[in-house]
Backbone atoms as SQL, in Angstrom:
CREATE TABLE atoms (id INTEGER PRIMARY KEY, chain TEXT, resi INTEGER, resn TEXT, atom TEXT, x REAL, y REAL, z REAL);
INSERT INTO atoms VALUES
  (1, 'A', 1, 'UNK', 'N', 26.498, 22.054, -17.168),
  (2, 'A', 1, 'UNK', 'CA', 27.046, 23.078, -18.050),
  (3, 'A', 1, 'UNK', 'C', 28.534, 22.817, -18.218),
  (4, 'A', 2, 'UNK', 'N', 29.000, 22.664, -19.788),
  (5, 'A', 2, 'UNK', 'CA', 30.303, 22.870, -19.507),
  (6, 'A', 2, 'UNK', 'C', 31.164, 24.203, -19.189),
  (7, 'A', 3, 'UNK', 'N', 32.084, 23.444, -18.681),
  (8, 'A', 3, 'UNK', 'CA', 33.349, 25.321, -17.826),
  (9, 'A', 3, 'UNK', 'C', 34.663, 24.618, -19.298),
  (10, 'A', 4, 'UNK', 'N', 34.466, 25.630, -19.977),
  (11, 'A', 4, 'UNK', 'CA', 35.176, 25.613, -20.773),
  (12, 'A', 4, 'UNK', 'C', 36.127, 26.358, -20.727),
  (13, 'A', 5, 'UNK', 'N', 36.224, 27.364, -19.863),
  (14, 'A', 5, 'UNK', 'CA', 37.226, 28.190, -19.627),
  (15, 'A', 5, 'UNK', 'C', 37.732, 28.850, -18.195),
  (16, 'A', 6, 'UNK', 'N', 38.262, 29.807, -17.525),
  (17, 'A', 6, 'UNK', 'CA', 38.356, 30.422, -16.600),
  (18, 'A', 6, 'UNK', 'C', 38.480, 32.053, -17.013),
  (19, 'A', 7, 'UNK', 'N', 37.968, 32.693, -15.977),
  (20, 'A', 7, 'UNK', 'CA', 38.072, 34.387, -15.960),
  (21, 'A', 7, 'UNK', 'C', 38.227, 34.471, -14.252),
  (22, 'A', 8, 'UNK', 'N', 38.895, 35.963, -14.243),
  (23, 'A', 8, 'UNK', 'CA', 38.985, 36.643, -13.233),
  (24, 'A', 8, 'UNK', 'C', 37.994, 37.639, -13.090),
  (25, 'A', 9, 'UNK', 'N', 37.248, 37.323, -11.861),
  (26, 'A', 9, 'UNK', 'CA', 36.202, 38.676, -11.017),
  (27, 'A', 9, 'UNK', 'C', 37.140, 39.605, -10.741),
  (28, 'A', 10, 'UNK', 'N', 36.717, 41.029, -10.918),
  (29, 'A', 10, 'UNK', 'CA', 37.558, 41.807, -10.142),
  (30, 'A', 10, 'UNK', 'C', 36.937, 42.569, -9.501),
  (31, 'A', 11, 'UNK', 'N', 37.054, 42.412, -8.352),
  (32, 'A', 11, 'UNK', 'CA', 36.255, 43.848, -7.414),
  (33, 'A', 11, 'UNK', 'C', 37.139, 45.178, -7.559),
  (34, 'A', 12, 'UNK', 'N', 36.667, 46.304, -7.318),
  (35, 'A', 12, 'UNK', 'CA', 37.758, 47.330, -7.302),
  (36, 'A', 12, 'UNK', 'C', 36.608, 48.544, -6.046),
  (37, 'A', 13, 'UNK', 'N', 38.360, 48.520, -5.260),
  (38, 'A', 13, 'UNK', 'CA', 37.950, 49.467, -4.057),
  (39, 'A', 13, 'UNK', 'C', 38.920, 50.709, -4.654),
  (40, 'A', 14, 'UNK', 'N', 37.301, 52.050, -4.017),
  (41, 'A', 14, 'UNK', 'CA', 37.964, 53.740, -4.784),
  (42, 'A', 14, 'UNK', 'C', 39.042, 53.755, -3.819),
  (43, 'A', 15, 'UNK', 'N', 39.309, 54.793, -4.434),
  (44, 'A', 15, 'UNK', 'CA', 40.910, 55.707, -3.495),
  (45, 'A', 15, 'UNK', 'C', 39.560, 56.197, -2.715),
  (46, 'A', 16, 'UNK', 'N', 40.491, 56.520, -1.599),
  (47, 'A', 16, 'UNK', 'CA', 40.114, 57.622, -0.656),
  (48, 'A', 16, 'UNK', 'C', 40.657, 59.091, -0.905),
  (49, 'A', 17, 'UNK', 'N', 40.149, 60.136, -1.755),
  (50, 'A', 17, 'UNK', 'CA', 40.358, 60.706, -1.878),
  (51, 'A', 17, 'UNK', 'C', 41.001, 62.134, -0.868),
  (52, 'A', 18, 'UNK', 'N', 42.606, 62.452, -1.027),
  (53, 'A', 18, 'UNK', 'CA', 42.761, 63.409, 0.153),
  (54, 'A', 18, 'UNK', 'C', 42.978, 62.381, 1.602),
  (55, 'A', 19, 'UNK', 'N', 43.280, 61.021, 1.429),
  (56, 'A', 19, 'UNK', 'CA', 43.464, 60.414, 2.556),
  (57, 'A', 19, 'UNK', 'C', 44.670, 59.566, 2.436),
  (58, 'A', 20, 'UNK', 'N', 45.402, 59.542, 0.809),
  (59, 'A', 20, 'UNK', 'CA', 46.422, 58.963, 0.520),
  (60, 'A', 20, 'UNK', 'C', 45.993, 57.190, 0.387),
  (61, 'A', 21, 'UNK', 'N', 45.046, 57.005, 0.454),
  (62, 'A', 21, 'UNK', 'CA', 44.681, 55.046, 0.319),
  (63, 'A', 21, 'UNK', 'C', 44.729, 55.082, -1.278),
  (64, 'A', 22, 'UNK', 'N', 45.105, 54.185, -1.598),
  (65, 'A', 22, 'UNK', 'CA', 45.187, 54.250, -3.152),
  (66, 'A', 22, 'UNK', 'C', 44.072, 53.235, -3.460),
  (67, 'A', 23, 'UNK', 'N', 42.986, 53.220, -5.111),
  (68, 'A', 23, 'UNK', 'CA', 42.503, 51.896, -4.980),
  (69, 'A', 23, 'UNK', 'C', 43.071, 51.010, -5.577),
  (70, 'A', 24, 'UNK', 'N', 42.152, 49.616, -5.167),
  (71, 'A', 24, 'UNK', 'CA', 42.868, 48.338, -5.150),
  (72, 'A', 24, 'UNK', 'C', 42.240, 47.562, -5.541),
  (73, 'A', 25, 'UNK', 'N', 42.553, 46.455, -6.229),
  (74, 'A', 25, 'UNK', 'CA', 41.729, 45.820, -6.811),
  (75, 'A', 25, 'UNK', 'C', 41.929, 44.397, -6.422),
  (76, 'A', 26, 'UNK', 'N', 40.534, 43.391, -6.196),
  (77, 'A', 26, 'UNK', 'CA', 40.669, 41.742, -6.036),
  (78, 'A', 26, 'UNK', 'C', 40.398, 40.789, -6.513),
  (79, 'A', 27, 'UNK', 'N', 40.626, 39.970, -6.967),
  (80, 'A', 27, 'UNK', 'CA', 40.463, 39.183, -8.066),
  (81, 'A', 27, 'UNK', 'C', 39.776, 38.197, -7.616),
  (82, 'A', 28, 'UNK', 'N', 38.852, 37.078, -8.616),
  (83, 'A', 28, 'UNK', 'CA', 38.418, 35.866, -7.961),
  (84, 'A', 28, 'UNK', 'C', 38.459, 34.981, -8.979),
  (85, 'A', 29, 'UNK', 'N', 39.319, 34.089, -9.258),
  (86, 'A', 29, 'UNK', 'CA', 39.178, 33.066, -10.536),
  (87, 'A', 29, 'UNK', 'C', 38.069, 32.185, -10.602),
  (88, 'A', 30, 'UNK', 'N', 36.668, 32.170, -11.605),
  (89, 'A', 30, 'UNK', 'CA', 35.954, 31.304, -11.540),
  (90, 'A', 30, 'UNK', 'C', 36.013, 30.417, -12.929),
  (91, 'A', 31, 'UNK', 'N', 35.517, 29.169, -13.114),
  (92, 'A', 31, 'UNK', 'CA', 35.121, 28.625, -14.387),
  (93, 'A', 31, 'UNK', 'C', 34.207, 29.461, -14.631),
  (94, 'A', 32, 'UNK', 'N', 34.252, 29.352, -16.185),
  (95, 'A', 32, 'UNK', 'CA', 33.130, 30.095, -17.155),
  (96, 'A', 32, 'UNK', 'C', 32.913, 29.471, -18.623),
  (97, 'A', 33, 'UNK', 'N', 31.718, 29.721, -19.267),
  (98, 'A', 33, 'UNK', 'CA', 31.421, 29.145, -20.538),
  (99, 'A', 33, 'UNK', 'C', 31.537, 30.606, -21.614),
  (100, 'A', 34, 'UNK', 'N', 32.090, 30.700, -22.789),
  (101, 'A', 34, 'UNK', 'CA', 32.012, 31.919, -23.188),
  (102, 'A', 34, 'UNK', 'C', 31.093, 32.013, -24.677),
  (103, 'A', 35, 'UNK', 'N', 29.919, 32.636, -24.859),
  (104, 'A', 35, 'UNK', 'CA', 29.329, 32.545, -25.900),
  (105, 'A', 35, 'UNK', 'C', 29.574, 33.963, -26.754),
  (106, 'A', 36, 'UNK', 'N', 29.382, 34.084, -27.648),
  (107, 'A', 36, 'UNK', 'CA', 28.820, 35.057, -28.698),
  (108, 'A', 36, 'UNK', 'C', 27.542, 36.052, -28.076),
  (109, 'A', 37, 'UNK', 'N', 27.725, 36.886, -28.739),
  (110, 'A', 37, 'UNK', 'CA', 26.137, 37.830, -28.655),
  (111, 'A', 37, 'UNK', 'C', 25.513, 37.832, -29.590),
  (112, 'A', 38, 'UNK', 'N', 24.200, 37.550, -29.899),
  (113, 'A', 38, 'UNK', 'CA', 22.797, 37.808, -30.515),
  (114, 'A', 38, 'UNK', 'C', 23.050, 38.809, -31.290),
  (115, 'A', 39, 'UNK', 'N', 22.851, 39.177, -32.540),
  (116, 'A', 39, 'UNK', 'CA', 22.620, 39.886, -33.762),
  (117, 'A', 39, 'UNK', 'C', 21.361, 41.316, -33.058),
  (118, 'A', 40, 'UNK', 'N', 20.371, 40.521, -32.422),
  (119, 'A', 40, 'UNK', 'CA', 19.330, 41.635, -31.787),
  (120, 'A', 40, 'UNK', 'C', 19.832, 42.036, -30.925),
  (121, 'A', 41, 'UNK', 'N', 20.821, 41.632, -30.144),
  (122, 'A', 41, 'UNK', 'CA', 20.888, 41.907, -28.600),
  (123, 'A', 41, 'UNK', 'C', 21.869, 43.062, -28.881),
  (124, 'A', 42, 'UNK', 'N', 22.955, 42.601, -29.769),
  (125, 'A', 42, 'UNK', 'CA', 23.920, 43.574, -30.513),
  (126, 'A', 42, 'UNK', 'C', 23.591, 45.291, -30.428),
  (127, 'A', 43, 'UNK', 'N', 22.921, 44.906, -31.597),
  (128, 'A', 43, 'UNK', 'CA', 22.168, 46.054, -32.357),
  (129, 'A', 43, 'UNK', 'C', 21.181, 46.578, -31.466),
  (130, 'A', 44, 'UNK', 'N', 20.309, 46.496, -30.164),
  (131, 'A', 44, 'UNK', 'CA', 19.772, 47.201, -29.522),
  (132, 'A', 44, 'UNK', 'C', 20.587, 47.905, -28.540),
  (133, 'A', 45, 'UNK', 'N', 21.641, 46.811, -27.952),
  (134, 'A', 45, 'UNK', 'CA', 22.617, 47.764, -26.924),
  (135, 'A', 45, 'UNK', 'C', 23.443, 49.102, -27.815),
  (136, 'A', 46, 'UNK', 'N', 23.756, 48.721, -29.330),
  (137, 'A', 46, 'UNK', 'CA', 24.154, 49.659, -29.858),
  (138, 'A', 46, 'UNK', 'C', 23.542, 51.160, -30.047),
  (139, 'A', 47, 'UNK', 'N', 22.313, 50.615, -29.823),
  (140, 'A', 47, 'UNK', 'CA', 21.207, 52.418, -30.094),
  (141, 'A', 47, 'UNK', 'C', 21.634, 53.119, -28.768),
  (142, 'A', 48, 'UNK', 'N', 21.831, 51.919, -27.474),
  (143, 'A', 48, 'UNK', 'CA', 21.806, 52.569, -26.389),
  (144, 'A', 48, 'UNK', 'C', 23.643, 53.246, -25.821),
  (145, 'A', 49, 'UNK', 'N', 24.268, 53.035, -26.954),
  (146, 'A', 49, 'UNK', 'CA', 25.675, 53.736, -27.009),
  (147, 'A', 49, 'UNK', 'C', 26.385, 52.706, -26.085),
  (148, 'A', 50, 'UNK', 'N', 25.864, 51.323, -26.391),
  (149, 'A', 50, 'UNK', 'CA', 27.010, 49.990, -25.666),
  (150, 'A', 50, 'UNK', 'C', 28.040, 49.643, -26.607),
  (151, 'A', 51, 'UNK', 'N', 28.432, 48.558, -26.705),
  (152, 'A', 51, 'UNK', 'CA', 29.059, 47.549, -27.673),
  (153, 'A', 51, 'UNK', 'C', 29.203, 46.347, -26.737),
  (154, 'A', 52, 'UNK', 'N', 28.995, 45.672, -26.429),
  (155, 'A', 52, 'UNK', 'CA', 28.593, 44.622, -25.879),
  (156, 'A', 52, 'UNK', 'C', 29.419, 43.174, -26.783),
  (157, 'A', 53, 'UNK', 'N', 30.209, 42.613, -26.090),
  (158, 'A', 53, 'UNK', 'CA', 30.838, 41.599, -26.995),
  (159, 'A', 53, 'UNK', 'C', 31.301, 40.383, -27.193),
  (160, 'A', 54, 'UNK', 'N', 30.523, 40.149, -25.493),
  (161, 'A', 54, 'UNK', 'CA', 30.501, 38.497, -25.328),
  (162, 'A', 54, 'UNK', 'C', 29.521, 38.206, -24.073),
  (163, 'A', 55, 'UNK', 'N', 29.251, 36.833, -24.079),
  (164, 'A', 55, 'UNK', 'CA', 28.558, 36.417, -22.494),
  (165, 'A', 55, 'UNK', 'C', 29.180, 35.710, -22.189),
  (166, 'A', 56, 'UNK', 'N', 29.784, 35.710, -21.037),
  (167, 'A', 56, 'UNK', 'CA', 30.453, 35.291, -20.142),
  (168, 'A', 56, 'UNK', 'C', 29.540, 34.430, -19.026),
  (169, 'A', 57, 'UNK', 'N', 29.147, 32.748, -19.398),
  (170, 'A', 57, 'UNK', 'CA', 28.363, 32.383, -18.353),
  (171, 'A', 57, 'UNK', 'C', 28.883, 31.535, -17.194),
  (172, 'A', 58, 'UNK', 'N', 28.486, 31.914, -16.040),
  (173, 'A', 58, 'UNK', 'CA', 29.091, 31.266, -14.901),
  (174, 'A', 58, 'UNK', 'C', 28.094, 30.044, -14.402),
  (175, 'A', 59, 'UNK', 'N', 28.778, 29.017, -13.761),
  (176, 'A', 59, 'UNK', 'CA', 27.439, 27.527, -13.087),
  (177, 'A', 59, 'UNK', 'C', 26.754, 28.001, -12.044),
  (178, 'A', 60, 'UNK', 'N', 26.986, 28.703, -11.369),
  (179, 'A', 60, 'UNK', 'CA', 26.108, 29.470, -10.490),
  (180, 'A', 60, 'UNK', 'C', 25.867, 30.511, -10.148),
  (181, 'A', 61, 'UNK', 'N', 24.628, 31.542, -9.666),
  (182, 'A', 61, 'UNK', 'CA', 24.604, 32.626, -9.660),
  (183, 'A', 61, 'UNK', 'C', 25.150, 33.658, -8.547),
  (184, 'A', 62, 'UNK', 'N', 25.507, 32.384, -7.437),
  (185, 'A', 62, 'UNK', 'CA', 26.338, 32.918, -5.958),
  (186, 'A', 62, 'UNK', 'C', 27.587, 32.922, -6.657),
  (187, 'A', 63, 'UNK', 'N', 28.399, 32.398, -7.732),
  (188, 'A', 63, 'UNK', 'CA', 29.752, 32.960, -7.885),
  (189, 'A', 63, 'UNK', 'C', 30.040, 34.418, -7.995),
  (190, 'A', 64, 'UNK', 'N', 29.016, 35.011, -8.705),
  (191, 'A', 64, 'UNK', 'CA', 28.882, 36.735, -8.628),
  (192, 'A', 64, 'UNK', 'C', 28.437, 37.558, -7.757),
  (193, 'A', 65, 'UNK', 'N', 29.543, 38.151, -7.356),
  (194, 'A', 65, 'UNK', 'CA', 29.493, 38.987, -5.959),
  (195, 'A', 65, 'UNK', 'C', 29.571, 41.037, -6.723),
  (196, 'A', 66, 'UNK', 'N', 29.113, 40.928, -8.010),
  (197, 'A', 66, 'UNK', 'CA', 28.579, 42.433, -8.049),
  (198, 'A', 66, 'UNK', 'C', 29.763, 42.960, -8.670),
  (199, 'A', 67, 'UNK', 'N', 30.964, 42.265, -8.930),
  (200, 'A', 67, 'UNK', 'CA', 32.183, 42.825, -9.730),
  (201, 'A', 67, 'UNK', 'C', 31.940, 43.280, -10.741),
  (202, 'A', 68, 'UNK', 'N', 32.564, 44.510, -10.660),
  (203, 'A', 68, 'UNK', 'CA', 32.217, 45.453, -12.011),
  (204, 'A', 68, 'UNK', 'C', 33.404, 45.288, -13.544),
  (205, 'A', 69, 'UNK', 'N', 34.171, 44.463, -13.082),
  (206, 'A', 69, 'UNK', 'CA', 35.337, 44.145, -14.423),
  (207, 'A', 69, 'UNK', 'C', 35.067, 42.224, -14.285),
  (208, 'A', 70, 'UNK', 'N', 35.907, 42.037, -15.204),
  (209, 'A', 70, 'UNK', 'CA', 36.417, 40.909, -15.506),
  (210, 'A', 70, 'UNK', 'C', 37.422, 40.755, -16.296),
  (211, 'A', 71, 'UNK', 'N', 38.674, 39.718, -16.496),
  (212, 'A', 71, 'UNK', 'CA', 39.699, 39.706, -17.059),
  (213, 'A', 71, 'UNK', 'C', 39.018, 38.093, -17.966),
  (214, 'A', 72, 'UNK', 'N', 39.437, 38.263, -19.265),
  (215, 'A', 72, 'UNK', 'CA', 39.338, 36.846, -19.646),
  (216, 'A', 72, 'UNK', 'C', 40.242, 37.048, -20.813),
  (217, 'A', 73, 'UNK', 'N', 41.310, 35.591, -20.953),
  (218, 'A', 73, 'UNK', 'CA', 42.282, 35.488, -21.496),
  (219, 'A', 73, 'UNK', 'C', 43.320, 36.852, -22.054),
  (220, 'A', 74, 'UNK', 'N', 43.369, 37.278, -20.838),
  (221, 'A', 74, 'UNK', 'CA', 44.430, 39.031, -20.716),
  (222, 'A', 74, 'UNK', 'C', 43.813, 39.931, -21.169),
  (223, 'A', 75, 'UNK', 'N', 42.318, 40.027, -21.781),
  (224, 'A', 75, 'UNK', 'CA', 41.856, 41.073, -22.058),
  (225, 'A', 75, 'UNK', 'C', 40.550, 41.539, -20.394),
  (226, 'A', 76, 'UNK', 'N', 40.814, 42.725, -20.169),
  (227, 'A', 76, 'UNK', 'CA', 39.904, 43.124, -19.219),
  (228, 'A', 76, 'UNK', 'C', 38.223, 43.771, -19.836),
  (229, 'A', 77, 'UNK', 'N', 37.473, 43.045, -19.257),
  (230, 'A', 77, 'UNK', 'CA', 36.259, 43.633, -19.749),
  (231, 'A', 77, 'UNK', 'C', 35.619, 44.278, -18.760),
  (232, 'A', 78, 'UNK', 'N', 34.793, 45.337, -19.413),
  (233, 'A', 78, 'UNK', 'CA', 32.984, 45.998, -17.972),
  (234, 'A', 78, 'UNK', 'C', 32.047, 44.960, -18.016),
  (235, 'A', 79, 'UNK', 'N', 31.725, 44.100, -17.003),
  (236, 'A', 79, 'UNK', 'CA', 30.606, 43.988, -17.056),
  (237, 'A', 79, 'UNK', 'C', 28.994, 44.901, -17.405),
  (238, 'A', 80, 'UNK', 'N', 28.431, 44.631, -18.508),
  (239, 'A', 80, 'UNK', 'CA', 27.193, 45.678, -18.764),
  (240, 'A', 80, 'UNK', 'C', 25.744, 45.208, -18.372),
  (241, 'A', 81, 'UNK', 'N', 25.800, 43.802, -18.079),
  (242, 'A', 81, 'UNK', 'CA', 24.385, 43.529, -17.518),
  (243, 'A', 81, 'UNK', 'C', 24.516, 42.056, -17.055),
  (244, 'A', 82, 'UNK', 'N', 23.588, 41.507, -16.344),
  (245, 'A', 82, 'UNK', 'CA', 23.744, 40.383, -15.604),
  (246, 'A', 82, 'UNK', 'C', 22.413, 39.828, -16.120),
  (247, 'A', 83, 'UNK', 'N', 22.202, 38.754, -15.712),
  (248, 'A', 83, 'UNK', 'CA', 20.961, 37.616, -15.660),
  (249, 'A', 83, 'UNK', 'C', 21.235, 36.225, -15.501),
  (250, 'A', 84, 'UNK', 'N', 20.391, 36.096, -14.615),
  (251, 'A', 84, 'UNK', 'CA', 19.860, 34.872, -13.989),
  (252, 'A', 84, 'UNK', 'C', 19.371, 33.858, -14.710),
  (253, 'A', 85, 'UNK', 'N', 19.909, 32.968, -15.101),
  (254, 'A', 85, 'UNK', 'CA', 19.379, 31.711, -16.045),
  (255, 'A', 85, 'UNK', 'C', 18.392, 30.461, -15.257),
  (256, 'A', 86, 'UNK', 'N', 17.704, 30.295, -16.308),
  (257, 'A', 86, 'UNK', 'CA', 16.617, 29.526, -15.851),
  (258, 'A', 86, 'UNK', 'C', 17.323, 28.289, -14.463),
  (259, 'A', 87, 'UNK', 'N', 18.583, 27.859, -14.691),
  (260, 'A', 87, 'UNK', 'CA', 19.288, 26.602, -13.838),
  (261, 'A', 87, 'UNK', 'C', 20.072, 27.299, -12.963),
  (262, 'A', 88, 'UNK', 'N', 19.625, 28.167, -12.543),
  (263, 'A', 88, 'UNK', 'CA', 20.238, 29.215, -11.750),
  (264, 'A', 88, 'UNK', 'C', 21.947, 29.498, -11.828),
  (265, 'A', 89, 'UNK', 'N', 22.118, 29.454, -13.439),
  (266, 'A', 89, 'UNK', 'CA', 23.315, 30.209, -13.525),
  (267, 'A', 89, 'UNK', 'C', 23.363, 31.737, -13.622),
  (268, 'A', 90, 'UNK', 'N', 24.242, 32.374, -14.299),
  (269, 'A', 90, 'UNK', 'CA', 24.641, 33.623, -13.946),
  (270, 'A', 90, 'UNK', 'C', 25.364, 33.666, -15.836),
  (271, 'A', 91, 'UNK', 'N', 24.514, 34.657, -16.439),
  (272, 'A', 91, 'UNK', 'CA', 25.173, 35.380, -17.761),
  (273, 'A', 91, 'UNK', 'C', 25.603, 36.527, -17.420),
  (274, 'A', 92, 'UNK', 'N', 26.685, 37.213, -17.714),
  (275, 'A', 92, 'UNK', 'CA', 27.692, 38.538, -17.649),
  (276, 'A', 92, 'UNK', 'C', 27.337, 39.233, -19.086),
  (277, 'A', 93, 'UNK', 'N', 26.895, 40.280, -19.580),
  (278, 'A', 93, 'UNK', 'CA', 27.556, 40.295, -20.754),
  (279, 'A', 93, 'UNK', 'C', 28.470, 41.534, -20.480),
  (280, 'A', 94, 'UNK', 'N', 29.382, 40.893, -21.294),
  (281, 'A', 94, 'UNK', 'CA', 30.700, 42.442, -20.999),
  (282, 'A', 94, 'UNK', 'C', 30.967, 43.021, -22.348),
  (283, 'A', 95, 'UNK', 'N', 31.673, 43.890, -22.232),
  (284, 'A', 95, 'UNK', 'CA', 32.309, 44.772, -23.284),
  (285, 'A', 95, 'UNK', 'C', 33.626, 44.994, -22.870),
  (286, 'A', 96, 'UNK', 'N', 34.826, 44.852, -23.837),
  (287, 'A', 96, 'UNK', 'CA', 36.281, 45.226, -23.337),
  (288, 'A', 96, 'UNK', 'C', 35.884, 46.729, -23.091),
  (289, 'A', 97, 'UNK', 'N', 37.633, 46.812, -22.026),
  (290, 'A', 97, 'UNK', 'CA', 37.569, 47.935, -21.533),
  (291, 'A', 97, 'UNK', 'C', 38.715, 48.572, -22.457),
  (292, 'A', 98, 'UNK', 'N', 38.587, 50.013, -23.223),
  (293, 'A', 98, 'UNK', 'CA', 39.433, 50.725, -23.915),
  (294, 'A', 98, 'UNK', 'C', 40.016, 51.811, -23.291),
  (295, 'A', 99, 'UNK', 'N', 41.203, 52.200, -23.212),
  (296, 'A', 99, 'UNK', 'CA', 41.738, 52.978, -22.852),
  (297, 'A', 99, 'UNK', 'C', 42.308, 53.178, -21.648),
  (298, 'A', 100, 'UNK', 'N', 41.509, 53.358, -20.092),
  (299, 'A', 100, 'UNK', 'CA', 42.488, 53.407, -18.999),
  (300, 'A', 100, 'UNK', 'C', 42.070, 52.022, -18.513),
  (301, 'A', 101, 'UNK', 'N', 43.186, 51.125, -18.757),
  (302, 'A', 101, 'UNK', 'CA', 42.579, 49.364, -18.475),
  (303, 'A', 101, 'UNK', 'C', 42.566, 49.471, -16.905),
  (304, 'A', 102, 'UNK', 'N', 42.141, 50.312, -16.107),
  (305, 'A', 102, 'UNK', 'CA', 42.040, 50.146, -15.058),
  (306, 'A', 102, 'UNK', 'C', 40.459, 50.405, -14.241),
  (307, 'A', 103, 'UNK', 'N', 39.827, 50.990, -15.912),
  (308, 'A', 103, 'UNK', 'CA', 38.416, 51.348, -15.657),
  (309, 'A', 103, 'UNK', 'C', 37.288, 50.698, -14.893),
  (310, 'A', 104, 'UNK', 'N', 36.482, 51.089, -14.040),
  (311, 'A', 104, 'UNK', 'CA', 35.537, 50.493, -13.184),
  (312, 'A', 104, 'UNK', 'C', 34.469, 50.939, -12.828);
């Protein structure tokens, strides 16, 4: 597969609420391939109130450790669904994140 690009994993740990820990967030730089989304795939996440706006594919499926953001080229995205590719890679599809870019 080519790694045509790089993104940042981000894990994000909550505040402790009433305990003063603030949360925090960790990053993990992996290669990634970045495709387009499907016309169907689009338009069905749309009924389900997504917007969905790229796949983000990684070379293996152990690079993903369950991070709920991703950063790719300064824009931060949600991860909205995962899958397992036949060569045991790893598809992301995300949606940017609007408004509190700290969302998780």
């Amino acid at each position: 597969m080519l790694k045509a690009d790089v993104c940042d994993l981000i894990q994000v740990s909550p505040a402790a609420e009433g305990v003063g820990i603030e949360r925090t967030e960790t990053r993990r730089r992996v290669y990634c391939t970045v495709r387009s989304i499907g016309m169907q795939e689009a338009y069905q996440a749309m009924g389900q109130g997504l917007a969905p706006e790229l796949k983000v594919i990684l070379a293996h499926d152990f690079e993903y450790h369950d991070e709920p953001l991703l950063e790719l080229g300064g824009k931060r995205h949600k991860i909205l669904r995962t899958y397992v590719t036949e060569d045991d890679g790893i598809e992301l599809t995300v949606q940017k994140v609007t408004g509190n870019a700290r969302e998780g």
